[in-house]
N, C-alpha and C positions, 0 to 999 in steps of 0.2 A: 153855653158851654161851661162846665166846670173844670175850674183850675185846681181847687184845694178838694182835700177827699170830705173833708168838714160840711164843704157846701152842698154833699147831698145827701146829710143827713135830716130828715123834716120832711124834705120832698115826697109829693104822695104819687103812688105808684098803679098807674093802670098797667091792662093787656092792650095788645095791640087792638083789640075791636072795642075797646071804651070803658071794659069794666073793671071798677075799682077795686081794688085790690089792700090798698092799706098806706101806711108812710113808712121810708126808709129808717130805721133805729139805727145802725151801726154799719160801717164797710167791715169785709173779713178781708185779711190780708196775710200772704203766705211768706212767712217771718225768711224763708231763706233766701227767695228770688226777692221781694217788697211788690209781687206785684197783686194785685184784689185779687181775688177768688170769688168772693159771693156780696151779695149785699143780706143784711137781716133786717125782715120786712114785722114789723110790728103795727097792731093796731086794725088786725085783718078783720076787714069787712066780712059778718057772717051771711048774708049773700054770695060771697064767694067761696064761703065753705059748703055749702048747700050746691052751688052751680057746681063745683070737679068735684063732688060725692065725697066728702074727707070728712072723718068728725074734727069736731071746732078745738083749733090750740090756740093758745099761747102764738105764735108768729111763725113764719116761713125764711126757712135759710135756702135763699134760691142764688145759684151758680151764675156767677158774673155771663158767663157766656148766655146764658138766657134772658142777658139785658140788650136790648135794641137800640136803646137810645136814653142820655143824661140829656134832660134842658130844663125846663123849669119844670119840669114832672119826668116820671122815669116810667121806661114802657118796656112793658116785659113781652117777649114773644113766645108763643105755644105754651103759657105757662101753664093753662087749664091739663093739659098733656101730659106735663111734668109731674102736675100735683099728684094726676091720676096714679099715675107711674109708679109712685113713692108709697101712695095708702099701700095698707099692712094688707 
């Protein structure tokens, strides 16, 4: 479990069937409530830009809500879905 928002940053981040995705870079947090919004995923595996058909960037700002679960790794659910979703 993490207590501090500190500790997850580093943390590397899969989907929920196993594939790696990248490691946490920063939380976003929304300055009026204090509460997270998204995490920013830096470091993304180009394997996984290839698997949900996206050309290759720089990192992924993915919506708290589409996190599953913090523990010593961070698992995203339907992200492949999402990425889809967003290409232009």
């Amino acid at each position: 479990m993490v207590s501090r928002l500190s500790e997850i940053t580093g943390k590397e981040v899969f989907t929920e069937d196993g594939a790696h995705v990248g490691s946490v870079d920063d939380v976003v947090i929304d300055p009026e409530t204090g509460k997270v919004t998204g995490i920013l995923i830096g470091n993304v595996e180009e394997s996984f830009w290839k698997r949900v058909g996206v050309d290759k960037s720089k990192g992924i700002n993915v919506p708290y809500r589409a996190v599953k679960s913090v523990g010593d790794i961070v698992i995203l659910k339907n992200i492949v879905y999402s990425a889809r979703a967003a290409a232009p």
